[in-house]
N, C-alpha and C positions, 0 to 999 in steps of 0.2 A: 670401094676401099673400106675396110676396117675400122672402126672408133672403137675409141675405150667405151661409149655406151653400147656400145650394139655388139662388141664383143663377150663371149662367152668365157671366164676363164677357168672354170667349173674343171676341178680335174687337171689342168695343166701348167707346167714351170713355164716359166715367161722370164728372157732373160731381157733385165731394162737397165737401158746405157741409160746415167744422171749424168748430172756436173757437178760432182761435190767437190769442186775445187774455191774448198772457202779459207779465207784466211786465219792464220790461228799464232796467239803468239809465243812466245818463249816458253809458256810452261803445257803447249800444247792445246790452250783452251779456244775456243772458236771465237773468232770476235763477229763475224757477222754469218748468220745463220742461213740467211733468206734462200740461197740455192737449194739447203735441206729443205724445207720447210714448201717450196715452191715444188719438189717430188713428193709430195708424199700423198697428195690427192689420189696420184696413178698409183701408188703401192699401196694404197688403202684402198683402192677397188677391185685390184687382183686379187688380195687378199679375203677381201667379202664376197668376192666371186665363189669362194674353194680353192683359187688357184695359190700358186708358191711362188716367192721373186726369188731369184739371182740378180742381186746390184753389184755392176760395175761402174766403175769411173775413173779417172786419175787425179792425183792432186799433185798441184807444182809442176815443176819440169826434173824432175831425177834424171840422175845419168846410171841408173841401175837401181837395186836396191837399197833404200835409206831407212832408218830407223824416222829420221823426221816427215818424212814425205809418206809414214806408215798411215791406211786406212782405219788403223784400228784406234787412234785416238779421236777418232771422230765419230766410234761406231757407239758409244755409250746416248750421247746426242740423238743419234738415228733411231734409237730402241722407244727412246721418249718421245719424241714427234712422232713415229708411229703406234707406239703404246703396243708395240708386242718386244718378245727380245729378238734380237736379230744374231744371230750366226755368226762367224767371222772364220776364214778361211785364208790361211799365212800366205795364200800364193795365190793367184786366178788362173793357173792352169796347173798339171800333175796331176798325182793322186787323189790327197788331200780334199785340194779342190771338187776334182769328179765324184770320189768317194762322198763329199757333204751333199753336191748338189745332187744326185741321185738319193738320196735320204731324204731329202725334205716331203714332208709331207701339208697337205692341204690346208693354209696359213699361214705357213713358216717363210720365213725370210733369211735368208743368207746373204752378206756381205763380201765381195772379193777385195783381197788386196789390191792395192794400186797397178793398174794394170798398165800405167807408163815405166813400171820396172822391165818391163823386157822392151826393145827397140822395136820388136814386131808389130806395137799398137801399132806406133808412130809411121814404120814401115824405112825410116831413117837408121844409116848403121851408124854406132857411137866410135869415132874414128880419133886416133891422135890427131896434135895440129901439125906433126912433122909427116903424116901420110904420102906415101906418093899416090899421082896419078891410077897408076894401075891395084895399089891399094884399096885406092876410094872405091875403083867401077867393080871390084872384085866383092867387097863388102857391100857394099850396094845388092846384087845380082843375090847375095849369100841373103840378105835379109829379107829381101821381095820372098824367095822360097822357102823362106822359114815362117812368114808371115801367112802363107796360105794354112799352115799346119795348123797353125797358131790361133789365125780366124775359126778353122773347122773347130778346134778342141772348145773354143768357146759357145758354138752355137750346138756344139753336140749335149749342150745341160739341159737346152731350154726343149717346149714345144714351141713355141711363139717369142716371136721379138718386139721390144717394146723401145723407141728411143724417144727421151724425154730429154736429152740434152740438148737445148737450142746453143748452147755456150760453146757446145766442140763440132756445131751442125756442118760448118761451112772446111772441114778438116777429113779427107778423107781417108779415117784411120781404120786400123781393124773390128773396131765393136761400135764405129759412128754408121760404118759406111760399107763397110766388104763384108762383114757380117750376112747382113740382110737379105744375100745374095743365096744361104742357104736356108730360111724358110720362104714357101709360097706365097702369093700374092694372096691367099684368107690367114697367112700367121704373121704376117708383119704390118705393125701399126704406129702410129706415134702418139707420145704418151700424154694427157690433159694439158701439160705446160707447153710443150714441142707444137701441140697444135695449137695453143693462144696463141703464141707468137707469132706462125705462121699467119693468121685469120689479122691478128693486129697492125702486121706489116704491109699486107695485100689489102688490108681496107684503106690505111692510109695510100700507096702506092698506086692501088687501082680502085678505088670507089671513093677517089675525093670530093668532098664538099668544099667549095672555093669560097673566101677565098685560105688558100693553103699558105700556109706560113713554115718555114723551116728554120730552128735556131743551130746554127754549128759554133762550137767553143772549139778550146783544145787550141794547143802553141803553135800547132806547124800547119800550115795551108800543105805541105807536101803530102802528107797522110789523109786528106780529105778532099784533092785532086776531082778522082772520080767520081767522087759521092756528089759533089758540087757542079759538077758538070751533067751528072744524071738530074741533077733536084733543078737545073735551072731550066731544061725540059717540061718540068712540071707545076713547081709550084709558082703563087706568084710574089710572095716577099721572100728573101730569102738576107737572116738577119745573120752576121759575119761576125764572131765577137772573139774573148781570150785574148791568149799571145799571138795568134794571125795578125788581129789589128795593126800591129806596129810593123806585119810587113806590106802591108796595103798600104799605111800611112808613109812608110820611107819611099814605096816606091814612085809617092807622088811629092816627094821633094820637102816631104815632113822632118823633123827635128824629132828623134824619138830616146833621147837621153840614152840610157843603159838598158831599155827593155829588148823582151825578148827579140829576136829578127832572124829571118831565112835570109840573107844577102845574095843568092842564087835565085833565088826565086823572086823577087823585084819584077821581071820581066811577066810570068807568070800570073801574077796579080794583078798587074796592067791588063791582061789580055781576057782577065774571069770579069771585070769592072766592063770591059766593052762588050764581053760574051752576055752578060746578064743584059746591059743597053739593050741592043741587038736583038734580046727571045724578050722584051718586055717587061723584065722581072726587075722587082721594086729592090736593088739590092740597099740593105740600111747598114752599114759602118760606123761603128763607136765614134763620138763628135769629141767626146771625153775623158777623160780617164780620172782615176784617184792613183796620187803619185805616192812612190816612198822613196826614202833614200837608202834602202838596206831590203834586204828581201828576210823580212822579218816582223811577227805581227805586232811587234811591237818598236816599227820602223815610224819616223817623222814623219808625215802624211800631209801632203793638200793635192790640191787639184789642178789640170790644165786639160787646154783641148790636147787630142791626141797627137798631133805633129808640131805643139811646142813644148816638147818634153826639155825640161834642161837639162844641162850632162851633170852625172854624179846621181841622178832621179831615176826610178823606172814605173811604168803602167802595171801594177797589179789588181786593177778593176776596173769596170766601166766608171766615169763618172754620173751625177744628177741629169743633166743634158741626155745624154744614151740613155738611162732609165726610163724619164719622159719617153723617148725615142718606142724602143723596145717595146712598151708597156703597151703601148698608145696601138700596133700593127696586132699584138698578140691578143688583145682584148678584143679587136674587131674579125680575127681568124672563125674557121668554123673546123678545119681539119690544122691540127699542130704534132709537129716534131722537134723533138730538142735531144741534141746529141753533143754535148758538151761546157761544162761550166765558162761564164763569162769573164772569171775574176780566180783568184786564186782564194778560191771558196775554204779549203782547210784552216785559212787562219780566218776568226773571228769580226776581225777589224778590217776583212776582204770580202765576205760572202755578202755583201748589202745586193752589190749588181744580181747576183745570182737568187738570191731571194727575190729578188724586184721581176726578174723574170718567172721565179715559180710562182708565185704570188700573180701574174698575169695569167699563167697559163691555166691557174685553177681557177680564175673568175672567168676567163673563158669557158672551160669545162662547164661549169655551173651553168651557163646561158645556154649548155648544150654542144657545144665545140667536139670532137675528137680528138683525144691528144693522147699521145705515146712519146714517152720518156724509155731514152736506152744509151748504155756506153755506161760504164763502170762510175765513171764522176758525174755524171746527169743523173744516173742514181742513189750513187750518195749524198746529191743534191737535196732529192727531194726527202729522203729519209732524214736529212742533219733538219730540216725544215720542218719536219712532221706532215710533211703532204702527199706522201706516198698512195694513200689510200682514197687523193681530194683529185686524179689525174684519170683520162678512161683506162689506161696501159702502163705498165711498169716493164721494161724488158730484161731479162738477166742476160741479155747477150753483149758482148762487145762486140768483137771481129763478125760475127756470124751475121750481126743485126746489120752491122756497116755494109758488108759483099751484099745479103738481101736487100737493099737502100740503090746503092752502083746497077741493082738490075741482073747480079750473080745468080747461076742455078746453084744452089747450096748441095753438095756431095749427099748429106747426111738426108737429106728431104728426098733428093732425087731415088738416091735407092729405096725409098718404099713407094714413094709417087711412082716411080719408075720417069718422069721427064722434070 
């Protein structure tokens, strides 16, 4: 298979899926960059190759075309990280579009509009909520075959296909996934970032150095199910933190004041606490928390074990206790994962637990460890931290990172891998 080192781009357009789905606020400006900036390796070597990009991506979730959800306020940005100017084309398919990408010549960069303006990426029809039955299967049936046209017209710009988005990897849309279908097995490849991820995930996943540690944050044990049931196959600590806690703790007859809780899931967590016994695995549960009386970061605050929360209180952090805890497994790791903050990191006088964790995980690293950080808020973790760059792996993937973790064949990997 094809690398971006070993490929030749000399002479040819290379159409390359990003993720430039970054956020920006009111007046349009970009507040966090790193998805750009994390493409532009791969568009700065086509570009020195001779060869010409077509970037696609979507940003948001539009339900058509938006003036907010427009590509073009973020193309000024793109011009400067890659220090040429880039092109912008009011549509990703039409004339227009075909017209520009046929002009480009050797260097040149062009930008497509948001390519979730038409329902084709997505392959989903945009349906009222009062639709019937025969509505829905009808528009369904309508979009699959409008989506074929709609794939071809975009792979008709390029010579070669390049996908750099690990963030839409696991989504099998028309420029992630069905694209890739119409260049050969020598013109489709994945682009410098698509393929770190890949190499970072599979080392930790299949070339672990034990012992393995996995940290999971995040409110709901429902949404990390199977990620947790795959990781207790593997690793052997596996640290449980966030708003889960308080359903691990209720479901063993804890007192958990007003914090977060799945009350369905009670049973669930009984049954991951004997599943983890059972494969050997050190599971560690928050012993404590730091309490507030208001979810606000300028809430009353002290401290109790986790299951005597008083009512009127809730758990927005691990407390001192958990920190010891946590620190004490992660410093002794040699392969580490962290997929979600411990505490409700956004506010000031919450993120102690979650700094107590990055702060383990990079004295780790330092001793040599492997550690990869991914999921949206484990990376704004270590960026609010400034240790973004102190970690072996940074991931920009959410969903895509989690389904590769569960042991998923990712859509968007498969069609160039071919398996």
């Amino acid at each position: 298979m094809q690398t971006m080192d070993t490929f030749n781009f000399a002479g040819k357009k290379a159409f390359v899926r990003v993720d430039f789905n970054v956020p920006l606020d009111e007046n349009f400006n970009i507040t966090d960059d790193t998805r750009i900036r994390a493409a532009i390796p791969t568009l700065k070597k086509i570009l020195k190759d001779g060869g010409s990009v077509i970037i696609g991506s979507h940003l948001g979730r539009p339900k058509g075309p938006a003036d907010k959800f427009s590509l073009k306020h973020i193309l000024p940005r793109i011009s400067e990280l890659l220090g040429a100017d880039v092109q912008f084309a009011n549509d990703c398919i039409g004339e227009e579009a075909e017209a520009k990408a046929a002009a480009l010549r050797p260097g040149e960069a062009l930008l497509l509009e948001n390519l979730r303006f038409y329902a084709e990426e997505e392959g989903k029809p945009r349906l009222s909520a009062d639709a019937t039955e025969e509505e829905t299967a009808k528009a369904k049936k309508e979009v699959k075959e409008s989506q074929k046209e709609f794939t071809k017209e975009l792979a008709s710009y390029a010579d070669v296909y390049v996908n750099d988005a690990f963030g839409t990897a696991h989504r099998a849309h028309a420029s992630t996934a069905l694209i890739a279908d119409h260049f050969d097995a020598g013109n489709k490849l994945f682009g410098y970032l698509l393929q770190n991820e890949i190499t970072a995930v599979e080392k930790v996943m299949n070339e672990t150095q034990h012992p393995f540690t996995a940290i999971m944050g995040g409110s709901k044990v429902s949404t990390k199910i199977e990620i947790i049931k795959n990781l207790l196959d593997k690793v052997d600590n596996l640290i449980l933190a966030g708003g889960m806690t308080y359903t691990f703790a209720k479901a063993f007859g804890g007192k958990i004041g007003g914090s977060i809780v799945e009350d369905d899931k009670l049973d669930l967590a009984k049954e991951l606490v004997a599943l983890a016994k059972e494969k050997g695995v050190n599971l560690v549960l928050a012993a404590d928390a730091k309490i507030a009386d208001n979810f606000s970061n300028d809430a009353k605050t002290g401290f109790a074990p986790v299951d005597e929360i008083p009512d009127g209180w809730e758990g927005l952090d691990i407390g001192p206790e958990s920190e010891k805890d946590f620190t004490e497994v992660i410093k002794n790791s040699k392969t580490i994962l962290w997929n979600g903050p411990v505490g409700v990191f956004e506010f000031n006088n919450f993120d102690k637990g979650s700094r107590a964790v990055s702060n383990a995980i990079v004295d780790a690293t330092k001793k040599g460890a492997f550690s990869l950080v991914g999921g949206g808020d484990s990376v704004a973790c270590v960026n609010k931290f400034g240790q973004a760059d102190e970690v072996s792996y940074v991931s920009t993937g959410g969903g895509a990172l989690l389904e590769m973790i569960e042991g998923k064949v990712l859509p968007g990997i498969k069609a160039i891998r071919g398996y």
